[in-house]
Backbone as a printed PyTorch tensor [residue, N CA C, xyz], in Angstrom:
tensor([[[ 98.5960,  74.3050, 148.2500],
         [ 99.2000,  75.6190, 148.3650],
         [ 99.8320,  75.7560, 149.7550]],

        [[101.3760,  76.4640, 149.8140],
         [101.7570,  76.3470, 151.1180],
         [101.8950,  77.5690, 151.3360]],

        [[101.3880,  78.5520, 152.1400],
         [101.2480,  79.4830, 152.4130],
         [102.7710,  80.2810, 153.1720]],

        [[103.3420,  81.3380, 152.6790],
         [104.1580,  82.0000, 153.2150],
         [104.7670,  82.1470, 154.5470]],

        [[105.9630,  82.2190, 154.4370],
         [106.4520,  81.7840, 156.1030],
         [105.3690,  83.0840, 157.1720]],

        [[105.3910,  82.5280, 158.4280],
         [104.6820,  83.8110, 159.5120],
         [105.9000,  84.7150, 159.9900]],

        [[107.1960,  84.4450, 159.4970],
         [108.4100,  85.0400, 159.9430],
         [109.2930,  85.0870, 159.2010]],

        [[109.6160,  86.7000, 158.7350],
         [111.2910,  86.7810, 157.9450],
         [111.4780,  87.9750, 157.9470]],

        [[112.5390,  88.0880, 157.0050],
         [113.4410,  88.7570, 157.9700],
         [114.1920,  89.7810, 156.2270]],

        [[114.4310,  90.7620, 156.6650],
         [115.2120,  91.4680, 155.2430],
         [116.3220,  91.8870, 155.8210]],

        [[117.2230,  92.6090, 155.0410],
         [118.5300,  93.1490, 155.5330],
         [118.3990,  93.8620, 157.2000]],

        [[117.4280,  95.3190, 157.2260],
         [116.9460,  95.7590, 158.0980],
         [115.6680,  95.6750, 159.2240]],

        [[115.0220,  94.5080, 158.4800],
         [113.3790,  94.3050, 158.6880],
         [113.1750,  92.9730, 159.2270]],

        [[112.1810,  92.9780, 160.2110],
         [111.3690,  91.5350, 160.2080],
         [110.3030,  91.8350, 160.2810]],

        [[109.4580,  90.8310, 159.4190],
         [108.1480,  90.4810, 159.2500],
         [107.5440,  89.4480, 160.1430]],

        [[106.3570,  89.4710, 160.7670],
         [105.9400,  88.2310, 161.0290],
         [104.5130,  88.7200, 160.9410]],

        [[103.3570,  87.3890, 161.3510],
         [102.0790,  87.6630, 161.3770],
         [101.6130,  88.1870, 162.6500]],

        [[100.2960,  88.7970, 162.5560],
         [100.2350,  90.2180, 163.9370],
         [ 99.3480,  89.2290, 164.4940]],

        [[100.0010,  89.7400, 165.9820],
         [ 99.2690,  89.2240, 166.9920],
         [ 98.2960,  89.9800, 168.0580]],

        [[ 97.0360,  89.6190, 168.0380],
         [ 96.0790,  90.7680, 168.1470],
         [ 96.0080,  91.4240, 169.4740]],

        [[ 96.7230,  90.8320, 170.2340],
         [ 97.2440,  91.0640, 171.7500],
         [ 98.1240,  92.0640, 171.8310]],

        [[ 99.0030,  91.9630, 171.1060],
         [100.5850,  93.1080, 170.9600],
         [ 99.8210,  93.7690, 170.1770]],

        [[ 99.6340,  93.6160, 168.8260],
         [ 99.9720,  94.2160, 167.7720],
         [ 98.3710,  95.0200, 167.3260]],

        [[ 97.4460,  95.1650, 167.7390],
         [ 96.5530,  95.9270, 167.2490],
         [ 96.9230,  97.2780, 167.4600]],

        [[ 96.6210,  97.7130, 168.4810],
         [ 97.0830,  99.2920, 168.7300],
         [ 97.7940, 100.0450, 167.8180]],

        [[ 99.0260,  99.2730, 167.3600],
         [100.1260, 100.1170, 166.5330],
         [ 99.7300, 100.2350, 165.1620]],

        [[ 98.9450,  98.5140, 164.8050],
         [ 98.8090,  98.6360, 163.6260],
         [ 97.3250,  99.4610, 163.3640]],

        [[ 96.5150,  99.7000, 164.5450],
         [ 95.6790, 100.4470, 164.0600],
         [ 95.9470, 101.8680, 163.9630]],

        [[ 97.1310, 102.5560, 164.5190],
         [ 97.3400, 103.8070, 164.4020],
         [ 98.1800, 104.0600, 163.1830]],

        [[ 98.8630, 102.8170, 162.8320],
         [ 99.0170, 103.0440, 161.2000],
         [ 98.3030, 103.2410, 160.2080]],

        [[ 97.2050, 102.4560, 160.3150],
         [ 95.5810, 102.4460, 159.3910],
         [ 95.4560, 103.6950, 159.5870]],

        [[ 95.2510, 104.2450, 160.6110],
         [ 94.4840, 105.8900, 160.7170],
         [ 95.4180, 106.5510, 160.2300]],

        [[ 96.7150, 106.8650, 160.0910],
         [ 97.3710, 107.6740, 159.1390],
         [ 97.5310, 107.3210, 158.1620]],

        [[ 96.8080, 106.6850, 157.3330],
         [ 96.7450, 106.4420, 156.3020],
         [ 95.5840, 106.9690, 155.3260]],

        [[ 94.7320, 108.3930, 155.9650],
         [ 93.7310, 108.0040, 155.5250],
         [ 93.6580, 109.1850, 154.4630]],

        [[ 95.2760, 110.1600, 154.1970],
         [ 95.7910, 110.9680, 153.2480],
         [ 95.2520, 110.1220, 151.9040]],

        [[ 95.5630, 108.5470, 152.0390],
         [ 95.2040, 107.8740, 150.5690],
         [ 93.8930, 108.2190, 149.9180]],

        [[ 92.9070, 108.8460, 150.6220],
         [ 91.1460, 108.3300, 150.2510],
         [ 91.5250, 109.4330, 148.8990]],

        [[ 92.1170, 110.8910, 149.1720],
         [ 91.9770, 111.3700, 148.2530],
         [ 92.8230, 110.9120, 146.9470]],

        [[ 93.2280, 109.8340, 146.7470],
         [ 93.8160, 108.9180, 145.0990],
         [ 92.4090, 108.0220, 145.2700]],

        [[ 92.1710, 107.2690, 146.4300],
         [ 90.7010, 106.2770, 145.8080],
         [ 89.7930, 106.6660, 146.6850]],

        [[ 88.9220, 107.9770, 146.6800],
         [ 87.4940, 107.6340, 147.3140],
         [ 87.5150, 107.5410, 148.7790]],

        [[ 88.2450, 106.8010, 149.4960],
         [ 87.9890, 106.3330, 150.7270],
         [ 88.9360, 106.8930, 151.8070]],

        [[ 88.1360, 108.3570, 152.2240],
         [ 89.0510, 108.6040, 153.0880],
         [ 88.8960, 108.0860, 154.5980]],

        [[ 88.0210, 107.1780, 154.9340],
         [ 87.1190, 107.1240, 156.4100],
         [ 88.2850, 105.8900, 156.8250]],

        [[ 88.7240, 106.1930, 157.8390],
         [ 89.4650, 104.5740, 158.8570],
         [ 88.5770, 104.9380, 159.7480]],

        [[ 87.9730, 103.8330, 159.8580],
         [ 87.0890, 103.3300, 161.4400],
         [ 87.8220, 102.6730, 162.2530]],

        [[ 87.7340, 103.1610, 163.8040],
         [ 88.4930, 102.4960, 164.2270],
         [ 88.9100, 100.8240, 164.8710]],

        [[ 87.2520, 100.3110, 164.2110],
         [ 87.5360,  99.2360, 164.3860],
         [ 88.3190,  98.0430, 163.3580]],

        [[ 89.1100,  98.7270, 161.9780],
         [ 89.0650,  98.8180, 161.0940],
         [ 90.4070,  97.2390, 160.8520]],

        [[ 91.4000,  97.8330, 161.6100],
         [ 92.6490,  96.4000, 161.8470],
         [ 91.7960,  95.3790, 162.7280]],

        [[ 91.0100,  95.6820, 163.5230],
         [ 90.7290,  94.5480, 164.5600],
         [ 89.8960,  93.4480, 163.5110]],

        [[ 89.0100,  93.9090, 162.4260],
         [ 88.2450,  93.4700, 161.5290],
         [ 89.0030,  92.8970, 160.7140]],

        [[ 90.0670,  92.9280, 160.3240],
         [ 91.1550,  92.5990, 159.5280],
         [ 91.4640,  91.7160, 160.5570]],

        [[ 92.4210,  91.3720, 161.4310],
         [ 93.0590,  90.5610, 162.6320],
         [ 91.8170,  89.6910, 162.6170]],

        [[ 90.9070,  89.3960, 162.5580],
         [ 89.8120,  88.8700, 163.1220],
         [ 88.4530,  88.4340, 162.2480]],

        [[ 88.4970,  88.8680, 161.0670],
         [ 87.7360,  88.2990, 160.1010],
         [ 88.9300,  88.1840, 158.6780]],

        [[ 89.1740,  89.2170, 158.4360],
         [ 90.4550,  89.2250, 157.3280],
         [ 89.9690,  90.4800, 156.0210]],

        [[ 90.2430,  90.4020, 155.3160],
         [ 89.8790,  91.6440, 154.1420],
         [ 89.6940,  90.4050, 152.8800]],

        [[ 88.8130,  89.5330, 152.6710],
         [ 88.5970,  88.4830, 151.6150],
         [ 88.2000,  89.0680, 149.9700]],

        [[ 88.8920,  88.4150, 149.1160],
         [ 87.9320,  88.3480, 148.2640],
         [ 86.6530,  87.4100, 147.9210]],

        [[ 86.5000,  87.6620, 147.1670],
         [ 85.0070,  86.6290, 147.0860],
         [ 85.2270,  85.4830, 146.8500]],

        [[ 84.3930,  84.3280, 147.7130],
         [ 84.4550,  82.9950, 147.9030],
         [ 85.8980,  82.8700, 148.5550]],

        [[ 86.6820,  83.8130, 149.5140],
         [ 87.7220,  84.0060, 150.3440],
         [ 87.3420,  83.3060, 151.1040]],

        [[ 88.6350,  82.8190, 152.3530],
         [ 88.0380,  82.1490, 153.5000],
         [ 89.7750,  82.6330, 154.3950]],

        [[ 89.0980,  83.2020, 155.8590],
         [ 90.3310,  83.7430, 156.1980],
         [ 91.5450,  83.1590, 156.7520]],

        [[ 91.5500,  81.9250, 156.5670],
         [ 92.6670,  80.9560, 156.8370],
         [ 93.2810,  81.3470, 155.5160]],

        [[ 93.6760,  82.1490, 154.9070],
         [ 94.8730,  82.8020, 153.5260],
         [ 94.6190,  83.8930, 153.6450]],

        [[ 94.0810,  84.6340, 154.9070],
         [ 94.6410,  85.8820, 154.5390],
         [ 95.8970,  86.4310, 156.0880]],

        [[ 96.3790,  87.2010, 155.8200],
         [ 97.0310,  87.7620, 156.5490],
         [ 97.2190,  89.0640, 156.8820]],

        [[ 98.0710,  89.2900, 158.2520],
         [ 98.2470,  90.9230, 158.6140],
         [ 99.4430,  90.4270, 159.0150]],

        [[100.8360,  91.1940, 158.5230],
         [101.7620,  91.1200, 159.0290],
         [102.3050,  92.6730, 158.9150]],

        [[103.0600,  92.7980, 160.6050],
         [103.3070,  93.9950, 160.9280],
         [104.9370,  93.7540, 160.4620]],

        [[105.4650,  95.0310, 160.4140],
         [107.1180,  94.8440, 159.7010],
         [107.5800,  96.4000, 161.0310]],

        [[108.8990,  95.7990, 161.4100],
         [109.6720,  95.7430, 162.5100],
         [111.1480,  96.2530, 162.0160]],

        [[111.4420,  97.3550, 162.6490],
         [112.9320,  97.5900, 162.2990],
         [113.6070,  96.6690, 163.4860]],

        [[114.7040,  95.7130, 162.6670],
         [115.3120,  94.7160, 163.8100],
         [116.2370,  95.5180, 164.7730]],

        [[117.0480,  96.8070, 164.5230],
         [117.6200,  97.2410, 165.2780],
         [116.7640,  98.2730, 166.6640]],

        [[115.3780,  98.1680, 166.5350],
         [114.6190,  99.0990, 167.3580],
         [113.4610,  98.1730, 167.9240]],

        [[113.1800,  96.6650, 166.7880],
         [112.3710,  96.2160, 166.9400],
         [110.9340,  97.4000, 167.0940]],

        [[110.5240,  98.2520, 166.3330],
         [109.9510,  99.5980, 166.7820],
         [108.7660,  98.8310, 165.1020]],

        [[107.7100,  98.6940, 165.2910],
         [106.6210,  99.0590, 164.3350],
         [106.6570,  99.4370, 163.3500]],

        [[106.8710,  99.7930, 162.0320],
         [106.8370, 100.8310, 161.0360],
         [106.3150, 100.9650, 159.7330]],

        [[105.5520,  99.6160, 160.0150],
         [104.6160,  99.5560, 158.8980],
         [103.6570,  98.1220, 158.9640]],

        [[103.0760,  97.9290, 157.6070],
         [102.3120,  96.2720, 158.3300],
         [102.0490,  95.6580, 156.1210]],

        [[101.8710,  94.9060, 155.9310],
         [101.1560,  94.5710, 154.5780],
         [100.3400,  93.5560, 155.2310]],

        [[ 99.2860,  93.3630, 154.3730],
         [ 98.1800,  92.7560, 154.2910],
         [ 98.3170,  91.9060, 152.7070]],

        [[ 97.9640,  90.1320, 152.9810],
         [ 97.7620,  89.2710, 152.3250],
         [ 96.9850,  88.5290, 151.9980]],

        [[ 96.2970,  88.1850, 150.5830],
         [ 95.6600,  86.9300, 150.6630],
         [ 96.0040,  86.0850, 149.4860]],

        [[ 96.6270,  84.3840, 150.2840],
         [ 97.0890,  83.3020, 148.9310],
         [ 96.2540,  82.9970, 148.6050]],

        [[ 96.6200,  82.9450, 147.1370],
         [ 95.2310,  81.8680, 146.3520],
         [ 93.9840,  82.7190, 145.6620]],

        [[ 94.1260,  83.8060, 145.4360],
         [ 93.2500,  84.6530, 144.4260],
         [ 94.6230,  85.9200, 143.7470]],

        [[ 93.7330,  85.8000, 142.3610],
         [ 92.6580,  85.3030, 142.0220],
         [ 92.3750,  83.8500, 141.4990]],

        [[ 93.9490,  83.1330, 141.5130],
         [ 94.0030,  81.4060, 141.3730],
         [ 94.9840,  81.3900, 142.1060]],

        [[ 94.9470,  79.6280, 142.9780],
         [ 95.9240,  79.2020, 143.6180],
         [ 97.3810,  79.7000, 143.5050]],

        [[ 98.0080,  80.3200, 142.9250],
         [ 99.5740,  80.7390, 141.8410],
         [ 99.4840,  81.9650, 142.3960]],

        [[ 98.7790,  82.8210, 142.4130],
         [ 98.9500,  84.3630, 142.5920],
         [ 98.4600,  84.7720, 144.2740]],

        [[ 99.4530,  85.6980, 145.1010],
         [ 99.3040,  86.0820, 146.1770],
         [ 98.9100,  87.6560, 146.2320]],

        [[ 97.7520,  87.8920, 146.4210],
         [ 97.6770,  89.4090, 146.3050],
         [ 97.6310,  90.2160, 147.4400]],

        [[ 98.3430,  91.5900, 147.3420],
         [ 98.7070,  92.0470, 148.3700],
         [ 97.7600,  93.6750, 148.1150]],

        [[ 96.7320,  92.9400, 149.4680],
         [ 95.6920,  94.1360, 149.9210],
         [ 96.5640,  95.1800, 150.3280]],

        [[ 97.0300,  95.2860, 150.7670],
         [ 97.9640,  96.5910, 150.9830],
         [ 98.7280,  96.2610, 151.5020]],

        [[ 99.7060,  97.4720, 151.7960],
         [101.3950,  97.8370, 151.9560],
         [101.3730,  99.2710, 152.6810]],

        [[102.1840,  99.5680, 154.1950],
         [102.0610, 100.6940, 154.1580],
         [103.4940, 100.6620, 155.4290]],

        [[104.2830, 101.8330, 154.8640],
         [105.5430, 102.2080, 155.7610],
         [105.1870, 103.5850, 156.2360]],

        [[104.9570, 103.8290, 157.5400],
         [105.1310, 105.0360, 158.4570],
         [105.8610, 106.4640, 157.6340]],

        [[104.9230, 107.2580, 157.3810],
         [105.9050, 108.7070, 156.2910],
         [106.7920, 109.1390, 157.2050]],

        [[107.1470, 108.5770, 158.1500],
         [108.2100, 108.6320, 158.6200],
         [109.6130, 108.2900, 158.2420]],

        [[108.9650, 107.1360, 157.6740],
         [110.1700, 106.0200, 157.4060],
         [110.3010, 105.4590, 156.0470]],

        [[109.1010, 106.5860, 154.8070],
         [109.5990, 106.5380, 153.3850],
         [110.4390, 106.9300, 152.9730]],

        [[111.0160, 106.6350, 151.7490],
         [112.3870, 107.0790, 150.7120],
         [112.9870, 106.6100, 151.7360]],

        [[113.4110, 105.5880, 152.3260],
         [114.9380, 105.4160, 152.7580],
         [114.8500, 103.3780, 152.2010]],

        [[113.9960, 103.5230, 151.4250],
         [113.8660, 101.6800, 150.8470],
         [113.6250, 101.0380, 151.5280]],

        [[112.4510, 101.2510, 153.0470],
         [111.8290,  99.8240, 153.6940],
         [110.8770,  99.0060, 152.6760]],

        [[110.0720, 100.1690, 152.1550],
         [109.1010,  98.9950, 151.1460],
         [109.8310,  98.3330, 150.5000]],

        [[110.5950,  98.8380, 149.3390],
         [111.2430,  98.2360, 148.0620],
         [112.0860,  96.8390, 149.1910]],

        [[112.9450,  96.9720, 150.0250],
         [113.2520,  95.9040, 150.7860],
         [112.0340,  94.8940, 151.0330]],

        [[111.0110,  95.3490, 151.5650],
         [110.4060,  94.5370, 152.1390],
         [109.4460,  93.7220, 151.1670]],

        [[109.1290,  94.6140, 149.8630],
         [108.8500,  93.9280, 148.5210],
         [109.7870,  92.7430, 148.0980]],

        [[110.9640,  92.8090, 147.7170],
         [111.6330,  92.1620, 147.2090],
         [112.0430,  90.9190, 147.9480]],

        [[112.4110,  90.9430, 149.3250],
         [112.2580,  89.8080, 150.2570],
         [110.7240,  89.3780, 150.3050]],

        [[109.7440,  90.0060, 150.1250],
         [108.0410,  88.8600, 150.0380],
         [108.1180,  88.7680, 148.4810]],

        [[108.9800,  88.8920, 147.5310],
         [108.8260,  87.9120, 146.6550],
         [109.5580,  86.8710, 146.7400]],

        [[110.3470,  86.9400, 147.3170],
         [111.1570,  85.6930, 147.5360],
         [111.3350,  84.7390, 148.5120]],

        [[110.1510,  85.2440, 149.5290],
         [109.2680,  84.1970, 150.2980],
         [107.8630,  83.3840, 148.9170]],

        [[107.9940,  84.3920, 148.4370],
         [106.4320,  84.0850, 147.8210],
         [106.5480,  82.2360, 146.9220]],

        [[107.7450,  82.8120, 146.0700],
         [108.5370,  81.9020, 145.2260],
         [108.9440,  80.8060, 145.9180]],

        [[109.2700,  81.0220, 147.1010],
         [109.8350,  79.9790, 148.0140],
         [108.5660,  79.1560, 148.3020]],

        [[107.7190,  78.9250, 148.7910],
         [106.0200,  78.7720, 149.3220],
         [105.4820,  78.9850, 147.2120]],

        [[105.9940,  78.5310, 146.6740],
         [105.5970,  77.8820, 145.1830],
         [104.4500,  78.4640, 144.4040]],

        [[104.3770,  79.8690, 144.8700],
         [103.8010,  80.9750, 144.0800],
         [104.3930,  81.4250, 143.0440]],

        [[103.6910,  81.8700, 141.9860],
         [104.4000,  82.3940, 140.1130],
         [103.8820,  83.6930, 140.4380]],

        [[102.9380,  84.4690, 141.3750],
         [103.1270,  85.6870, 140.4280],
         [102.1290,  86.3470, 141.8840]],

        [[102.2190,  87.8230, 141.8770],
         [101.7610,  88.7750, 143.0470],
         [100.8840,  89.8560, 142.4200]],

        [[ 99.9920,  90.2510, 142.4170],
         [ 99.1930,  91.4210, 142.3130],
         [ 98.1640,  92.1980, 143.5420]],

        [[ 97.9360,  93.3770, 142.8510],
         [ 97.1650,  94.3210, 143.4290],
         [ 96.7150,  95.1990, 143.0670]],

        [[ 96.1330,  96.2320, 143.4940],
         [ 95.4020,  97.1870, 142.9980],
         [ 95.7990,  98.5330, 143.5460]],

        [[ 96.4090,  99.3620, 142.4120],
         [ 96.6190, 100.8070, 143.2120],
         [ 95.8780, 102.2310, 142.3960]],

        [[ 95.3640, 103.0540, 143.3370],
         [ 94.5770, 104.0320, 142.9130],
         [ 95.6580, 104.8110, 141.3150]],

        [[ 94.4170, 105.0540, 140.6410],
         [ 95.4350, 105.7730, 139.3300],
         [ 95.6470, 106.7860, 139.3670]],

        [[ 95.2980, 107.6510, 140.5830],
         [ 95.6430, 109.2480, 141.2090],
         [ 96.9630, 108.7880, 141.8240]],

        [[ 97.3120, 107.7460, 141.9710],
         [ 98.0510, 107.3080, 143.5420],
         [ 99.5570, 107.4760, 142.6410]],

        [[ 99.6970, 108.1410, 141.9020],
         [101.4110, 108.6900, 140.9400],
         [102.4810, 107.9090, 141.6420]],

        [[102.6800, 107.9280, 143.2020],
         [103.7580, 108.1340, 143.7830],
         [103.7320, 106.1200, 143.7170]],

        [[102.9230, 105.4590, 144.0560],
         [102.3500, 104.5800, 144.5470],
         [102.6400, 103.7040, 143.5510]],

        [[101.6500, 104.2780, 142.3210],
         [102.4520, 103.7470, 140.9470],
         [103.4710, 103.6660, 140.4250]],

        [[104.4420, 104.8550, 140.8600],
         [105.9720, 104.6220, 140.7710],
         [107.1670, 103.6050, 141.8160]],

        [[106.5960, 103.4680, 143.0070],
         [106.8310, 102.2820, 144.3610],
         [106.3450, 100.7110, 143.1970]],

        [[105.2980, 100.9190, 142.6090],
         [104.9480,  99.6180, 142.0260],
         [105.4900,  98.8770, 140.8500]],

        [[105.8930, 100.1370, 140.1720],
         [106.6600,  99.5920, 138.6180],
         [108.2120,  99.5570, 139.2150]],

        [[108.9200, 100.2110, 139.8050],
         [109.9520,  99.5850, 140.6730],
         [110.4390,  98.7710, 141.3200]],

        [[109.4100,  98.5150, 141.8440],
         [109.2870,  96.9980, 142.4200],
         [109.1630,  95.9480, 141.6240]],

        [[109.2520,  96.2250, 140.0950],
         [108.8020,  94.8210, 139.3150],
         [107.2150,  94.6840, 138.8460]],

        [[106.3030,  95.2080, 139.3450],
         [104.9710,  95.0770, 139.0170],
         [104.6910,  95.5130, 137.7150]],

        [[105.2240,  94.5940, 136.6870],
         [104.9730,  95.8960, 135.2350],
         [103.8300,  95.3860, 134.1690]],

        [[102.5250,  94.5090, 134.7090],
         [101.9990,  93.9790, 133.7560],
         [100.4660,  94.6920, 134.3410]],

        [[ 99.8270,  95.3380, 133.6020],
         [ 98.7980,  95.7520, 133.9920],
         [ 97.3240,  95.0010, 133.6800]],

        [[ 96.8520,  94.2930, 134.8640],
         [ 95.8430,  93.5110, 134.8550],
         [ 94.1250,  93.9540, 134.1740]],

        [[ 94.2640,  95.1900, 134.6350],
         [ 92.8050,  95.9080, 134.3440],
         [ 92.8070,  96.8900, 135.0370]],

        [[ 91.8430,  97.7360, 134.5160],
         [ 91.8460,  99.0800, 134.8750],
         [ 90.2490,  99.2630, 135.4150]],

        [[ 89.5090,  99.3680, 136.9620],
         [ 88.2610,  99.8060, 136.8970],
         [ 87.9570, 100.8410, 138.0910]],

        [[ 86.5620, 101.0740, 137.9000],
         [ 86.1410, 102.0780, 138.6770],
         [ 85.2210, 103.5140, 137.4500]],

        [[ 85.5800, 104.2330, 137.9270],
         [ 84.8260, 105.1470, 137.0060],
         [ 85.0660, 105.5030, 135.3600]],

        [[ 84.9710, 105.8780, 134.7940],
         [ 85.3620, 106.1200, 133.0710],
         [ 85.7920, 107.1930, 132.8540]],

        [[ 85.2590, 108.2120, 133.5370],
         [ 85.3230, 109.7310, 133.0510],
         [ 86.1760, 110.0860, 134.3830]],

        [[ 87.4490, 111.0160, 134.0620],
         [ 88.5860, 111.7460, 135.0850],
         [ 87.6190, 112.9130, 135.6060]],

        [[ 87.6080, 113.0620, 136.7270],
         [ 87.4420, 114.1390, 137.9870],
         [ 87.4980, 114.3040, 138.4780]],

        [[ 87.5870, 115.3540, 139.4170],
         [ 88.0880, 115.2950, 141.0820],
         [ 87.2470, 114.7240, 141.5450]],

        [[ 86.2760, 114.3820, 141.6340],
         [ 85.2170, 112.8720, 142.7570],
         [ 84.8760, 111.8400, 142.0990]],

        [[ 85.8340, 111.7010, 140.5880],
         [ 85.8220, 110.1000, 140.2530],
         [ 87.0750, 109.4670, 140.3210]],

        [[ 87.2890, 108.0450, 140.5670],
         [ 88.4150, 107.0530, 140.8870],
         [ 88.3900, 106.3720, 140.3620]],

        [[ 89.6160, 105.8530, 139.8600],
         [ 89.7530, 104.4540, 138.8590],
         [ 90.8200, 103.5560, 140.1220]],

        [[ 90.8110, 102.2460, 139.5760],
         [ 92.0240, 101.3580, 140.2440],
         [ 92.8410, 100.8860, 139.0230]],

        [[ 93.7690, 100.8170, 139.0030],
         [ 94.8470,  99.7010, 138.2240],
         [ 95.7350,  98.5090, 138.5510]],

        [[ 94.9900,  96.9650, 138.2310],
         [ 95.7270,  96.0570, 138.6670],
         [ 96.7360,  95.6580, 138.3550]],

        [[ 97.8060,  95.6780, 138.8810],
         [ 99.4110,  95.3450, 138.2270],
         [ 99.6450,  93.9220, 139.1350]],

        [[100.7380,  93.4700, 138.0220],
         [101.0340,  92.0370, 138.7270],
         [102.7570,  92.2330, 138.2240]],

        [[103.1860,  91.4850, 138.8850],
         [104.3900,  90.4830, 139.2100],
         [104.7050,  89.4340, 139.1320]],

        [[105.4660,  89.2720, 138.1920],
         [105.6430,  87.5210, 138.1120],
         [107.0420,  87.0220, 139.0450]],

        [[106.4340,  86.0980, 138.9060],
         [107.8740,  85.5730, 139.9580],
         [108.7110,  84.3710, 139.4940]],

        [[107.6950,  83.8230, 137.9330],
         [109.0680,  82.6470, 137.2310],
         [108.9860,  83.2040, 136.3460]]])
């Protein structure tokens, strides 16, 4: 498995992998505004040691090992300015599929198409680095999130878990995937 370039680049954007020297600070003050999400899944708490744990152990799945996972921060090239980061790991849930722990652009800097850009260029790193297919998991409160996802191509729904019964203090997830041949 050859793991995704540490550097690229979209029409407006560059990606690379975060470097815990530069890049914690920003990306941890992105994590903390993020924490509007808990109410779609449960989890509204960012700790603040929360990116450094990520940078530095990784966000694994099981039998993970953090040499495949990643933090890459995404960069407007004309400001070079921060504005978002995704989180990766190749090789689950099989060698073929790259799943993407999260995705997050500054509500600053939604609706103007950094994600959908920055989606569509990491599939075509993904494909490039001899990956077939991308998934993840997004809260089933998360409407807006789910609509960013079926736009993007994500239209095959993997499984659905978490609680059974709808309420305001129960959460489900829905795994959607992406193919890429």
């Amino acid at each position: 498995m050859q793991l995704i370039s540490s550097y690229w680049e979209t029409e407006r954007l560059f990606v690379r992998d975060a470097l815990l020297d530069t890049d914690l600070y920003g990306l941890q003050k992105l994590w903390e505004s993020t924490g509007y999400i808990g109410k779609y899944d449960g989890h509204p708490e960012r700790k603040e040691d929360d990116m450094y744990t990520d940078l530095t152990e990784g966000d694994l799945p099981p039998g993970g090992t953090k040499e495949f996972f990643r933090v890459q921060p995404i960069f407007v090239k004309e400001t070079s300015k921060m504005v978002g980061f995704i989180t990766l790991y190749h090789g689950y849930p099989d060698g073929y599929t790259i799943w993407v722990t999260f995705l997050y652009v500054n509500s600053s800097k939604q609706k103007i198409g950094f994600g959908q850009e920055v989606i569509k260029q990491f599939a075509a790193e993904a494909t490039k680095s001899g990956f077939h297919r991308l998934m993840l998991t997004v809260a089933l409160k998360n409407w807006g999130a789910i609509r960013f996802w079926s736009k993007a191509g994500f239209d095959r729904i993997g499984g659905i878990y978490g609680d059974k019964d709808y309420g305001i203090n129960t959460f489900a997830h829905l795994s959607l995937e992406k193919s890429l041949v």
